[in-house]
SEMAR-188048 format. One line per field, with one value per residue: residue number from 0; x, y, z of N, C-alpha, C in turn. Coordinates in steps of 0.02 Angstrom, whole numbers. Layout:
<vexmars>
k: (NUM,...) $
nc1: (X,...) $
nc2: (Y,...) $
nc3: (Z,...) $
cac1: (X,...) $
cac2: (Y,...) $
cac3: (Z,...) $
cc1: (X,...) $
cc2: (Y,...) $
cc3: (Z,...) $
</vexmars>
This chain:
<vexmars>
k: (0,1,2,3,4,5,6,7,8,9,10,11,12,13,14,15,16,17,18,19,20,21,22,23,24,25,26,27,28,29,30,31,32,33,34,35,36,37,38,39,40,41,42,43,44,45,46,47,48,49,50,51,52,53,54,55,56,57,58,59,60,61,62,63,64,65,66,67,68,69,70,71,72,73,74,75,76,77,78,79,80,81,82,83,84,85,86,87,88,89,90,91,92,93,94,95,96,97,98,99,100,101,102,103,104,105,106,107,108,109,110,111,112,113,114,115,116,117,118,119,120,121,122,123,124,125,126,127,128,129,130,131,132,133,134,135,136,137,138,139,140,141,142,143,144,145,146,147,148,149,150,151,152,153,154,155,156,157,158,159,160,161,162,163,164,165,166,167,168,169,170,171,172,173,174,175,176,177,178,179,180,181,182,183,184,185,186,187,188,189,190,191,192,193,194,195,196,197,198,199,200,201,202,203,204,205,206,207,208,209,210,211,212,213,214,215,216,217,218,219,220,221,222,223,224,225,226,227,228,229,230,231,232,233,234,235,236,237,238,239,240,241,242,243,244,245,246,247,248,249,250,251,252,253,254,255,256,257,258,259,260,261,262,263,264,265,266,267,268,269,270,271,272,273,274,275,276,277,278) $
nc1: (973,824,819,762,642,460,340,226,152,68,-22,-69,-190,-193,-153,-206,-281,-234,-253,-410,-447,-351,-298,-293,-244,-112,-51,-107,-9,104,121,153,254,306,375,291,256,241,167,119,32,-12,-9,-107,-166,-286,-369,-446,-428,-353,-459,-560,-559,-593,-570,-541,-581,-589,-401,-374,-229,-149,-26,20,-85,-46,92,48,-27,56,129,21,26,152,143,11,80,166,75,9,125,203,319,400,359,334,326,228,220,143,42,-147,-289,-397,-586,-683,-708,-687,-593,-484,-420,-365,-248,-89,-3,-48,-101,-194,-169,-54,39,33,101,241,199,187,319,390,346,379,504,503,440,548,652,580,535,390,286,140,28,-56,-216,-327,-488,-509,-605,-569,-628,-730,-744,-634,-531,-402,-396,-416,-330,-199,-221,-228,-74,-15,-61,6,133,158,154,262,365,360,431,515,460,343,196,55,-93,-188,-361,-445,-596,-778,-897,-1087,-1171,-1103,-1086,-1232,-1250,-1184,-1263,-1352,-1291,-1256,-1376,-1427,-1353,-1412,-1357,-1356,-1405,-1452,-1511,-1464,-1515,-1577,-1598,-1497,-1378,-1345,-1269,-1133,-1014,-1062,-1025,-952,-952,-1060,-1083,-1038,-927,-815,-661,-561,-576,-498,-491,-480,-482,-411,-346,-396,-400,-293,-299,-428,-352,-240,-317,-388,-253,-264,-307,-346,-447,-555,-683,-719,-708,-810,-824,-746,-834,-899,-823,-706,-760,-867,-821,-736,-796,-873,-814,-702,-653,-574,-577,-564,-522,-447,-355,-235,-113,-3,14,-95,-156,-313,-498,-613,-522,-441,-300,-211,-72,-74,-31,87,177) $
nc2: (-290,-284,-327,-333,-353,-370,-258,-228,-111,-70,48,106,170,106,-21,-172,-130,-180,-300,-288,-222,-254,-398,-514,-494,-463,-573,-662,-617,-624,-743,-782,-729,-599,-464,-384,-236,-162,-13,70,184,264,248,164,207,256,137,8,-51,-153,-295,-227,-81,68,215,344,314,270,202,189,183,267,245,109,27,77,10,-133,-138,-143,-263,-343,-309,-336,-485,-516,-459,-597,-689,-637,-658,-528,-461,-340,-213,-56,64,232,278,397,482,390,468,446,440,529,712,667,733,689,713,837,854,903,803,717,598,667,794,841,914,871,879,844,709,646,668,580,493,461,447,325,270,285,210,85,63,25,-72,-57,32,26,110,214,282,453,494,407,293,276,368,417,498,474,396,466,553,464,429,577,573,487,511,616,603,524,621,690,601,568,584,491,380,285,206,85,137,116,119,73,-6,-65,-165,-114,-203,-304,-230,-243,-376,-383,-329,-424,-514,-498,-467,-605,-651,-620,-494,-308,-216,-76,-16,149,308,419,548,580,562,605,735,644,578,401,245,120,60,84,-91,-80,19,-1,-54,-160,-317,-448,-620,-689,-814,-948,-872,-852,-898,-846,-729,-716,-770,-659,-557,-619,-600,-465,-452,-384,-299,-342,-363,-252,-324,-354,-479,-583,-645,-710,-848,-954,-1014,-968,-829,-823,-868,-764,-645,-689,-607,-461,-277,-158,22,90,207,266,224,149,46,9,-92,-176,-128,-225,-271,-424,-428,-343,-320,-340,-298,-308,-395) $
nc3: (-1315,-1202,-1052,-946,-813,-848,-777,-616,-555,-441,-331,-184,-26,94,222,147,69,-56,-50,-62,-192,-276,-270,-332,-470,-425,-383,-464,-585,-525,-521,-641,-696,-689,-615,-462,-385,-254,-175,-32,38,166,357,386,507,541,556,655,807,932,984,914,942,917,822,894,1013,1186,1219,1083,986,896,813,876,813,683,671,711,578,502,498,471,329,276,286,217,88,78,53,-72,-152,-178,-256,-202,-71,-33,63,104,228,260,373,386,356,367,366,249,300,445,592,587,435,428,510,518,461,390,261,169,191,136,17,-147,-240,-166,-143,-257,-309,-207,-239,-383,-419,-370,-473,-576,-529,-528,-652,-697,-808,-812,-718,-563,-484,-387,-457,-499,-377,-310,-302,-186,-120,-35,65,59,-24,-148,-166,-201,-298,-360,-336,-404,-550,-557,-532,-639,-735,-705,-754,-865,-998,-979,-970,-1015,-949,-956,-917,-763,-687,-550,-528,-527,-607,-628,-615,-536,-404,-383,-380,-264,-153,-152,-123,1,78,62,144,285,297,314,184,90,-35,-110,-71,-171,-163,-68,-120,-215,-235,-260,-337,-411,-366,-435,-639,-764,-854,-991,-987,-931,-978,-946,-901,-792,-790,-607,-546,-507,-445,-317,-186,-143,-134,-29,75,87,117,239,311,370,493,610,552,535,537,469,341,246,142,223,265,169,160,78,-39,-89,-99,-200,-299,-313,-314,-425,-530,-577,-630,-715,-805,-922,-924,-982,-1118,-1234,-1337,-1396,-1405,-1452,-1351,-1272,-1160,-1086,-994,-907,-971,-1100,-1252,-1226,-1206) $
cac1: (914,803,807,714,566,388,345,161,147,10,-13,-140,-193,-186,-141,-272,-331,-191,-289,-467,-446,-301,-260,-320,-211,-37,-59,-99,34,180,148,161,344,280,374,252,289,162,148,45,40,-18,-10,-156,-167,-360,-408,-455,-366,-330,-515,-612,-548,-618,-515,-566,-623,-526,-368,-353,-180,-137,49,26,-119,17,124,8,-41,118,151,-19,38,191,103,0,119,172,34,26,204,203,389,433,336,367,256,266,241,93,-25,-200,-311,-448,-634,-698,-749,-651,-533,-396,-421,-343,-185,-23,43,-93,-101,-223,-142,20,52,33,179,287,203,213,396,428,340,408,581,486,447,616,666,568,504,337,275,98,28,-148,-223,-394,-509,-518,-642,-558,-691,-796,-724,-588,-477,-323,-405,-426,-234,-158,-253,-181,-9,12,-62,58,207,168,167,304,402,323,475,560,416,247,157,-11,-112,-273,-396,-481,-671,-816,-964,-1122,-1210,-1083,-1144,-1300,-1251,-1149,-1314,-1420,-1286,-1267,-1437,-1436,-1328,-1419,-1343,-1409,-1387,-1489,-1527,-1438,-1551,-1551,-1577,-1424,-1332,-1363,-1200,-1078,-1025,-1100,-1000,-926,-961,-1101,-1027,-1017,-870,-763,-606,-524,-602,-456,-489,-414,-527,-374,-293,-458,-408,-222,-324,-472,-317,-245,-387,-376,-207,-292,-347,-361,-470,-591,-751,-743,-720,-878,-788,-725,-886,-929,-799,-665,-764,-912,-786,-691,-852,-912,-733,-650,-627,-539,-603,-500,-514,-378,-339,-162,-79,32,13,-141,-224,-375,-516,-621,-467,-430,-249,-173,-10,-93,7,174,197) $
cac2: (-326,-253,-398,-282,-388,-340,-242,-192,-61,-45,129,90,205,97,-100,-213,-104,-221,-365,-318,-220,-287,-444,-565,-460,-474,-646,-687,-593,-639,-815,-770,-701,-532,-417,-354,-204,-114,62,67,284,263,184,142,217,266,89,-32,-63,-233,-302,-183,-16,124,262,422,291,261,149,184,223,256,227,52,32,75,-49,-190,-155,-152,-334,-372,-304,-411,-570,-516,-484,-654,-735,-625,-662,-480,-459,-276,-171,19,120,301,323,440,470,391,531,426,421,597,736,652,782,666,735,898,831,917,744,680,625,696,866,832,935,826,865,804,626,630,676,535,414,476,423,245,264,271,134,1,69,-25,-70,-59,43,34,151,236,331,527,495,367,242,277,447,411,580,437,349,522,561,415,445,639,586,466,546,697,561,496,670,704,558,538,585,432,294,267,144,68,145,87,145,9,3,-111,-173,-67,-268,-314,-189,-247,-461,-372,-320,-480,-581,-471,-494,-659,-703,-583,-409,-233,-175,-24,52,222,357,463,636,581,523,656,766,606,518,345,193,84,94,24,-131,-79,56,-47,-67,-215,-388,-502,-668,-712,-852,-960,-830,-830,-918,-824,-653,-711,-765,-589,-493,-645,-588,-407,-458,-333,-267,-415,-329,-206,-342,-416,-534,-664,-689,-775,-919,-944,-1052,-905,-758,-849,-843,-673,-616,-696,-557,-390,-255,-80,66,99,277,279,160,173,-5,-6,-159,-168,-148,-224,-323,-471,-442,-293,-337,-337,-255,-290,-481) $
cac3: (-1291,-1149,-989,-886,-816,-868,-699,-612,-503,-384,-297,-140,0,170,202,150,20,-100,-73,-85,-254,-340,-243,-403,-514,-402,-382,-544,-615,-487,-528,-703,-677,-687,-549,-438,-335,-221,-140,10,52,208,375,421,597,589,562,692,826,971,1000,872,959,853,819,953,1069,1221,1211,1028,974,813,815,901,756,609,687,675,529,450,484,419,249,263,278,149,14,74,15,-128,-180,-214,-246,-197,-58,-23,114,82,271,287,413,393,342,395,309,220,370,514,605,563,374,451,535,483,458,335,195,144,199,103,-46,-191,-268,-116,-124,-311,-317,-209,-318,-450,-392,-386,-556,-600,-491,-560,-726,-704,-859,-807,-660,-558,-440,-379,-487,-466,-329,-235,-318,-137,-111,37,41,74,-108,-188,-138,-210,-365,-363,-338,-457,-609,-551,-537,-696,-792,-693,-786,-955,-1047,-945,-965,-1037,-929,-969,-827,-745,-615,-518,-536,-516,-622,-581,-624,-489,-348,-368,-330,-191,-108,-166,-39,83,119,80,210,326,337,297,134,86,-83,-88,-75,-239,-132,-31,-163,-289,-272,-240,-397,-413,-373,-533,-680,-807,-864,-1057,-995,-908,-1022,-951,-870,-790,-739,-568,-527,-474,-360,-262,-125,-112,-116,30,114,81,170,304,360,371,533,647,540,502,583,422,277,255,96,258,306,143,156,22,-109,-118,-108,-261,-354,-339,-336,-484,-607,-576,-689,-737,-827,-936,-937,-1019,-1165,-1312,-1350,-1453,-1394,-1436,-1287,-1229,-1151,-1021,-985,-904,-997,-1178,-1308,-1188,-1215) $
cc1: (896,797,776,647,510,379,267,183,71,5,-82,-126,-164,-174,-215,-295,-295,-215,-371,-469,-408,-277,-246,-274,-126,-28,-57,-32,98,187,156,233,333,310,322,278,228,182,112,82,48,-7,-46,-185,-226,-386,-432,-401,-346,-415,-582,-612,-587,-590,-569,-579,-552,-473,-337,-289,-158,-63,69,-36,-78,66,113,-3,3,132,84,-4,82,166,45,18,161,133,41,78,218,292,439,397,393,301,311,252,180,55,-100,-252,-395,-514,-656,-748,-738,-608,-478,-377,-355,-263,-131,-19,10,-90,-145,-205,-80,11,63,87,228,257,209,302,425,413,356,476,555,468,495,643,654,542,469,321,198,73,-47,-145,-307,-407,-502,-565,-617,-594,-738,-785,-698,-533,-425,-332,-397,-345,-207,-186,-204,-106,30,9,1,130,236,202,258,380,398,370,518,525,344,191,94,-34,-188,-301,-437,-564,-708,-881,-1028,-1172,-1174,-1093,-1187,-1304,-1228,-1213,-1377,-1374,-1276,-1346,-1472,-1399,-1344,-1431,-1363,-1355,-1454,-1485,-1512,-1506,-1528,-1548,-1507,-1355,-1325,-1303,-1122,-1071,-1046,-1037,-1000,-947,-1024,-1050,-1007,-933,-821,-721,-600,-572,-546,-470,-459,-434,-461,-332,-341,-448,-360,-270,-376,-414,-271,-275,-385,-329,-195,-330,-387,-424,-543,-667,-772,-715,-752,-835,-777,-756,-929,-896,-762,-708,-810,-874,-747,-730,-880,-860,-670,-630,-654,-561,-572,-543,-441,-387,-267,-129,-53,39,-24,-172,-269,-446,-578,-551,-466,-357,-231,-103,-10,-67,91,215,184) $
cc2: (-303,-332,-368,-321,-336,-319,-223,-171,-65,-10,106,151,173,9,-117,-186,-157,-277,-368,-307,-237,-353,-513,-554,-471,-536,-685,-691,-639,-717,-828,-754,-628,-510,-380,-327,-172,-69,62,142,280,220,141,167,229,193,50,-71,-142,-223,-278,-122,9,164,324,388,281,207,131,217,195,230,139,10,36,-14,-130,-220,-177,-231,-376,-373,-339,-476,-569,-514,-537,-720,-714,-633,-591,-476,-378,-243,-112,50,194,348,393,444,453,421,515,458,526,650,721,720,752,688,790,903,840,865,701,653,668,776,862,858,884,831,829,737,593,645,603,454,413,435,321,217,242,221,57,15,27,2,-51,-29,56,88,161,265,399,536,433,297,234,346,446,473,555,412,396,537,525,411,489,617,534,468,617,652,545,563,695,654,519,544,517,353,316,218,155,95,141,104,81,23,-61,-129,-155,-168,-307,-304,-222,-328,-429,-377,-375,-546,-566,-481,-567,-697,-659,-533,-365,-205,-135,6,135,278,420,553,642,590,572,710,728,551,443,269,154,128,50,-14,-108,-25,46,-64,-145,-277,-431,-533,-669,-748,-899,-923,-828,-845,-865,-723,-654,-703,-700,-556,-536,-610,-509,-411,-433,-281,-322,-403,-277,-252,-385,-473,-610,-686,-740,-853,-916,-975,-984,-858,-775,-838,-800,-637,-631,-666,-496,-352,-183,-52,81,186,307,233,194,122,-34,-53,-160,-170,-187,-249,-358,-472,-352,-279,-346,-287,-252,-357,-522) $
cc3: (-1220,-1112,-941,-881,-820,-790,-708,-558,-468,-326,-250,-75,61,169,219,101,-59,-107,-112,-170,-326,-312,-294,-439,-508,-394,-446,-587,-595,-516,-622,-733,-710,-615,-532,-374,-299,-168,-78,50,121,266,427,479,611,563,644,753,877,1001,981,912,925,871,839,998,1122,1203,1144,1009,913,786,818,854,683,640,685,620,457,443,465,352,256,252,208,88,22,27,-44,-179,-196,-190,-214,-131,-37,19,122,197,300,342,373,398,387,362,303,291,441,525,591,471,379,489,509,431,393,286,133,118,177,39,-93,-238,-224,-110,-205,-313,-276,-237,-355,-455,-371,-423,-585,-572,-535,-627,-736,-792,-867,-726,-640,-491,-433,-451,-464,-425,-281,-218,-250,-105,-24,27,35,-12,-137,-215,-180,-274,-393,-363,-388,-518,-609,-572,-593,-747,-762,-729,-869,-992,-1046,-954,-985,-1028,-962,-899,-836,-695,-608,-519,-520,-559,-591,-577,-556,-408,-341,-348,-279,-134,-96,-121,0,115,128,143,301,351,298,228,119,15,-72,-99,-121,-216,-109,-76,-239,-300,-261,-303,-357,-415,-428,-577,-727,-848,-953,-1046,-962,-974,-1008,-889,-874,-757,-688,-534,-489,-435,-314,-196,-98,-103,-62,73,153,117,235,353,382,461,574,631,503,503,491,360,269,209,155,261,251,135,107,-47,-138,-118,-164,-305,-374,-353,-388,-540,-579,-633,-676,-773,-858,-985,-968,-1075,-1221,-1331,-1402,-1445,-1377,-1374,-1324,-1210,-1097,-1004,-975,-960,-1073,-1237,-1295,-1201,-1270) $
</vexmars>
């Protein structure tokens, strides 16, 4: 008899990124008695730093920036109950076209075998039963999201003889996008219609909602996932979500939606349950 708990994996680029796109999902789960373990690659260092620094500006240091941020993610997989973290330790590649892209230390600039090999070895560890990650663009095309894409499709092949998770890329309803921008302006701030010249050799954010695989409620984790991005603080200036309040960020934010790019389970899609064909 296998006693090995049902496990999720969640492979993220930088802290904070665990709450906005899967925070519903680890929450849900954990209180489900679902082990939940989470990855975070990077460590943060080109985010935000004491007072809304910006990273090149004076006073910004990236080191004393990781450090911060690290005990933000603690407190966050507090709330989350997430039962496991692992930071792989990278440098902060920071957004697509920065010189920090270029940085020995990167991750971006890390051979993708060397950050798959050591996920791989966290494969084997916890033999998640179920594992999420970016799309092959990083779902907004972040070279740190792209990365963490790359190294865990590599991780995986690199262990397929050993495990056959369900695997999922994180996505968004393109019907979704489009309330995003109908309350951002309702409560004020500048949203803009992408410009189709601009926008013409950069894939297209989500997906139309018919190709979305999976839709999971996580309407009751809503509060434990605002809270989540709350204890993101340092970085509060860049997640608009606080500024709607917990009852409206519960409502636009109650269902997580995937891509399921891997299964040997057979359960049928559409589906509402990462864990469908496992329980």
């Amino acid at each position: 008899m296998n006693d090995r708990p049902l496990t999720l994996m969640a492979v993220h680029a930088h802290p904070d990124d665990e709450a906005t796109g899967t925070g519903g999902v680890l929450a849900r789960y954990a209180q489900e008695g679902i082990r939940t373990v989470l990855v975070t690659c990077t460590d943060g260092g080109c985010g935000d730093g004491p007072g809304g620094v910006k990273p090149g500006d004076p006073g910004h240091d990236p080191q004393a920036v990781a450090a911060m941020r690290l005990e933000e993610l603690k407190a966050s997989c507090e709330v989350l109950r997430i039962g496991h973290l692992e930071t792989l330790g990278y440098a902060d590649s920071g957004m697509m076209g920065w010189s920090t892209n270029d940085a020995p230390e990167s991750f971006w600039r890390t051979p993708v075998e060397e950050g798959a090999t050591r996920l791989a070895e966290l494969f084997r560890h916890y033999r998640p039963d179920v594992v999420v990650t970016y799309d092959e663009n990083g779902f907004y095309g972040h070279p740190d999201h792209i990365q963490a894409n790359r190294i865990t499709m590599a991780a995986l092949a690199m262990t397929t003889a050993e495990m056959t998770p369900k695997v999922y890329w994180t996505t968004a309803p393109r019907s979704m996008m489009q309330r995003f921008g109908e309350v951002i302006r309702e409560m004020g701030g500048d949203w803009e219609e992408p410009d189709p010249a601009e926008t013409a050799e950069m894939p297209e954010i989500g997906l139309p909602d018919e190709e979305i695989t999976t839709w999971v409620d996580t309407t009751e984790a809503g509060g434990q996932k605002f809270d989540a991005l709350a204890a993101h603080a340092s970085q509060g200036e860049n997640i608009f979500f606080l500024k709607m309040g917990k009852e409206r960020f519960t409502e636009l934010m109650g269902v997580e939606t995937f891509v399921r790019v891997h299964d040997t389970t057979g359960a049928p899609l559409p589906e509402d349950d990462l864990f469908a064909g496992l329980r």
